[in-house]
C-alpha positions in Angstrom: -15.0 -2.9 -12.6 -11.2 -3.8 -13.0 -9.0 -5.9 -10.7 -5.5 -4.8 -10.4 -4.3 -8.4 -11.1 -6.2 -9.0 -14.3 -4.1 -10.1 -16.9 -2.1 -6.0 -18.4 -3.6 -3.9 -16.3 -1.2 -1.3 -14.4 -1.3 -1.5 -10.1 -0.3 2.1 -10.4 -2.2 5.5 -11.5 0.3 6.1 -14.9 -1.0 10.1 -14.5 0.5 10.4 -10.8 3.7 8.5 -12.0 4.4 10.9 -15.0 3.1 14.1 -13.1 5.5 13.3 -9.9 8.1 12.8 -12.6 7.5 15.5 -14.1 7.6 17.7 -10.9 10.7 15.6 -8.9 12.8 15.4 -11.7 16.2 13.8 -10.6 14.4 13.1 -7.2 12.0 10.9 -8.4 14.1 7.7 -7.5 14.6 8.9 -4.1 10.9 9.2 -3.5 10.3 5.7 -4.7 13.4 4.2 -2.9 11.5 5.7 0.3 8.1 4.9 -0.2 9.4 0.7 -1.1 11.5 0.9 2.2 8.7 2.2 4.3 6.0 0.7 2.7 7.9 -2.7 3.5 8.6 -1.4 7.1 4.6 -0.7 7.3 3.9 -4.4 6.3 5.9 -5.9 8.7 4.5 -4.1 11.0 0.7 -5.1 10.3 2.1 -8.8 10.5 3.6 -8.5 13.5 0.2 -7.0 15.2 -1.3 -9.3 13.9 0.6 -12.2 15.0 0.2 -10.6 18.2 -3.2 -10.2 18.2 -3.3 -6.5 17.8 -5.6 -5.7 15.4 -7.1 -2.6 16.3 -3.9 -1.5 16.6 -3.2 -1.7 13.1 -4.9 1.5 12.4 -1.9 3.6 12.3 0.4 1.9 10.1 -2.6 0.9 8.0 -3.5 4.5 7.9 0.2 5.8 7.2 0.4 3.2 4.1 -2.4 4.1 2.8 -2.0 7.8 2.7 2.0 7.1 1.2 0.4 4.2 -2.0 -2.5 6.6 -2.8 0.8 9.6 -3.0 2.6 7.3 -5.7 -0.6 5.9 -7.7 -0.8 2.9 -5.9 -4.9 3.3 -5.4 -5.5 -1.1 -5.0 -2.6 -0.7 -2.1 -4.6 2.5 -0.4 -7.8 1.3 -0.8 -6.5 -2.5 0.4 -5.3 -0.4 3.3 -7.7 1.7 3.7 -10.9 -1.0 4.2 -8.8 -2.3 7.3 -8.6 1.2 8.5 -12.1 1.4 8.8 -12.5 -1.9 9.9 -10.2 -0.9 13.1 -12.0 2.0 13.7 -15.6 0.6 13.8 -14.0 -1.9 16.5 -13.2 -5.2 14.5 -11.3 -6.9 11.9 -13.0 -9.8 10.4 -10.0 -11.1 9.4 -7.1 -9.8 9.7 -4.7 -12.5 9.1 -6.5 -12.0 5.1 -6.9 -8.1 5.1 -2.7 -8.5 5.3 -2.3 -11.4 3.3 -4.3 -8.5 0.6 -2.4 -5.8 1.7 1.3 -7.5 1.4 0.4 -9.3 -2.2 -0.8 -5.9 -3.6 2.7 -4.0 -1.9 4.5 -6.8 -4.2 2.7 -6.0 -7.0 3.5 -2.0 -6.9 7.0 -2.4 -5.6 7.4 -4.4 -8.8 6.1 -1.8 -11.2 8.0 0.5 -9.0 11.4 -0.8 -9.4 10.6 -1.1 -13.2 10.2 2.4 -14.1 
């Protein structure tokens, strides 16, 4: 099975790029602009519940990033997110101080891509 970070292969679904292209049109740069600036907003705030200790608290933005990456292709982002959803809701993070350090070097990688196209 591939890894996102092996050497020329895409962190984003090329279909779900060129069909939202296809159906935004003109929009398609505001969607992106939106998703990078809440996406980023999303990982700052897993950090900062997990500086604080909150980790079953990190559900909901966990949740809410995953549901937004999976929209724009970014399926290594939502499925980074989405193993520390279920981690929160069956009552404990392993460790969360790694699930973010995964989840904020995967958002690099799409907003990268992102800000290419």
């Amino acid at each position: 099975m591939g890894n996102s970070r092996d050497k020329g292969v895409s962190v984003l679904d090329l279909e779900i790029i060129v069909v939202l292209k296809d159906v935004l049109a003109g929009d398609f740069p505001a969607l992106i602009d939106t998703f990078l600036k809440d996406a980023e907003l999303r990982v700052e705030e897993l950090k900062l519940l997990c500086r604080e200790g909150k980790w079953l608290e990190m559900e909901r933005p966990a949740h809410t990033l995953k549901g937004s990456s999976a929209n724009v292709g970014a399926a290594a982002l939502a499925q980074a997110c989405g193993a520390l959803v279920n981690q929160c809701r069956e009552g404990g993070v392993a460790d969360p101080a790694a699930d973010i350090a995964l989840i904020e070097g995967e958002f690099q990688r799409v907003a990268l891509e992102l800000r290419a196209l």
